[in-house]
C-alpha positions in Angstrom: 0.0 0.0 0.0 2.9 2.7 1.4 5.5 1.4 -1.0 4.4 2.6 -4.1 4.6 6.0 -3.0 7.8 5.3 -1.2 9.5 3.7 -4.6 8.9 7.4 -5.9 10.3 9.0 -3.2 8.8 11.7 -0.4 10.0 15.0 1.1 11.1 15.8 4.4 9.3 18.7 5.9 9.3 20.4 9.3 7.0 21.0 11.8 5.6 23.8 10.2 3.7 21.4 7.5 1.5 18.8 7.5 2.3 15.2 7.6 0.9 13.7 4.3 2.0 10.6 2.2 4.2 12.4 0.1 5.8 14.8 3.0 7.5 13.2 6.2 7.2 15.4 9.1 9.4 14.3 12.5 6.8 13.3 15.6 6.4 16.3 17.9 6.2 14.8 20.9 7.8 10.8 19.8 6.8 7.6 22.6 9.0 5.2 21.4 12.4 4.1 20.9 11.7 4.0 17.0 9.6 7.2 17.1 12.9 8.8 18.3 15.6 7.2 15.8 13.3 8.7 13.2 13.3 11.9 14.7 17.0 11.6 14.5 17.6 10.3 11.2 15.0 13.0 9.8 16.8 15.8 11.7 19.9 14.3 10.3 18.8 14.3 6.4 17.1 17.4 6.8 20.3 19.1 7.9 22.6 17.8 5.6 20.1 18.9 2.9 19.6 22.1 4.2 23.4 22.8 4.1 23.4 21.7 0.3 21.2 24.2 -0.3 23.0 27.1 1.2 26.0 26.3 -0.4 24.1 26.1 -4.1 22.8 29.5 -3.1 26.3 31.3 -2.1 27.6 29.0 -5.3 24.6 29.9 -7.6 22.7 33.3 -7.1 19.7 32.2 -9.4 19.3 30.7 -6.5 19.6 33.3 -3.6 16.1 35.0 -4.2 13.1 34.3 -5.7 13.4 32.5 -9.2 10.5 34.0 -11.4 10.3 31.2 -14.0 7.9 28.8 -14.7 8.5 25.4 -12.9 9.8 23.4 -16.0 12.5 25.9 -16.2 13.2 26.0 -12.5 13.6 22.1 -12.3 16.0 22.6 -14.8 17.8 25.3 -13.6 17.9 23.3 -10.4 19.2 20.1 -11.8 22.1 22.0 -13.8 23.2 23.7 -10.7 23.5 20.4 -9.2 24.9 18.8 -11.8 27.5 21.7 -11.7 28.3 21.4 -8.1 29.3 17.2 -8.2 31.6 18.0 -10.8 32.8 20.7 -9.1 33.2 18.3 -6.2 34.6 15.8 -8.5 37.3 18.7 -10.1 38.1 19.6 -6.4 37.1 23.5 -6.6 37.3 24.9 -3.6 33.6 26.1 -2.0 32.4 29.4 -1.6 33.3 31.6 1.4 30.7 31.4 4.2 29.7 35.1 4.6 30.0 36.8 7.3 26.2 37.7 8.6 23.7 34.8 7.1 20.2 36.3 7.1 19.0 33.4 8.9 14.9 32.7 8.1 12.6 32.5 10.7 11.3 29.1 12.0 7.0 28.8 11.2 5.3 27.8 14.2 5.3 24.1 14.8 1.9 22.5 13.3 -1.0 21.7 15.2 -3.8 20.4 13.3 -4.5 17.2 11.7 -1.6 14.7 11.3 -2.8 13.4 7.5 0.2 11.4 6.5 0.5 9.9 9.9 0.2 6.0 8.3 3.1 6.1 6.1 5.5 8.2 8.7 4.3 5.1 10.9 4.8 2.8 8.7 8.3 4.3 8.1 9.0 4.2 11.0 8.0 0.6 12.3 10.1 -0.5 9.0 13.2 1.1 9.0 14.1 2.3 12.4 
């Protein structure tokens, strides 16, 4: 039932959204040893992710603000400033300079409401952790 939609993948969200089949949210308040290695492991992901992402923007300003494309563009866009990062990584270029003061975003409230994807994070969960 879950692993179709796992076989094509899902995104990790925060708090902020809400848990649906497609978008993994981490358990807000966990009850079990699994419940909390998930919580790591999506922490983890998330983190590592999120650091891809601010070094594609400080590597690639298309991608510091607001892309006004259509979408099919954007995914392209996206993919060829990946693509041009591995190799970069591969060719041993040295990364971008942190700089100095990182407008940092502010973190949404943490979501309240209805938990709709709760089945597959469970199942998830039960499976892998």
């Amino acid at each position: 039932m879950f692993s179709i939609g796992l076989e094509k993948g899902v995104l990790l969200g925060d708090s902020g959204y809400s848990c649906r089949p497609f978008l993994l949210t981490s358990y807000l308040n966990p009850t079990s040893e699994r419940e909390e290695r998930y919580n790591r492991a999506h922490t983890s992901t998330r983190n590592a992710v999120e650091r891809t992402f601010g070094v594609w923007k400080r590597k690639f300003h298309v991608l510091h603000s607001e892309v006004r494309m259509k979408p099919a563009k954007v995914s392209r866009v996206i993919v060829a400033c990946a693509v041009l990062h591995n190799l970069a990584i591969l060719w041993n270029e040295p990364e971008p300079q942190e700089p100095q003061d990182d407008d940092e975003q502010p973190q949404p409230d943490q979501y309240q409401g209805p938990q709709d994807g709760r089945g597959v994070r469970n199942y998830v969960t039960n499976t892998f952790f």
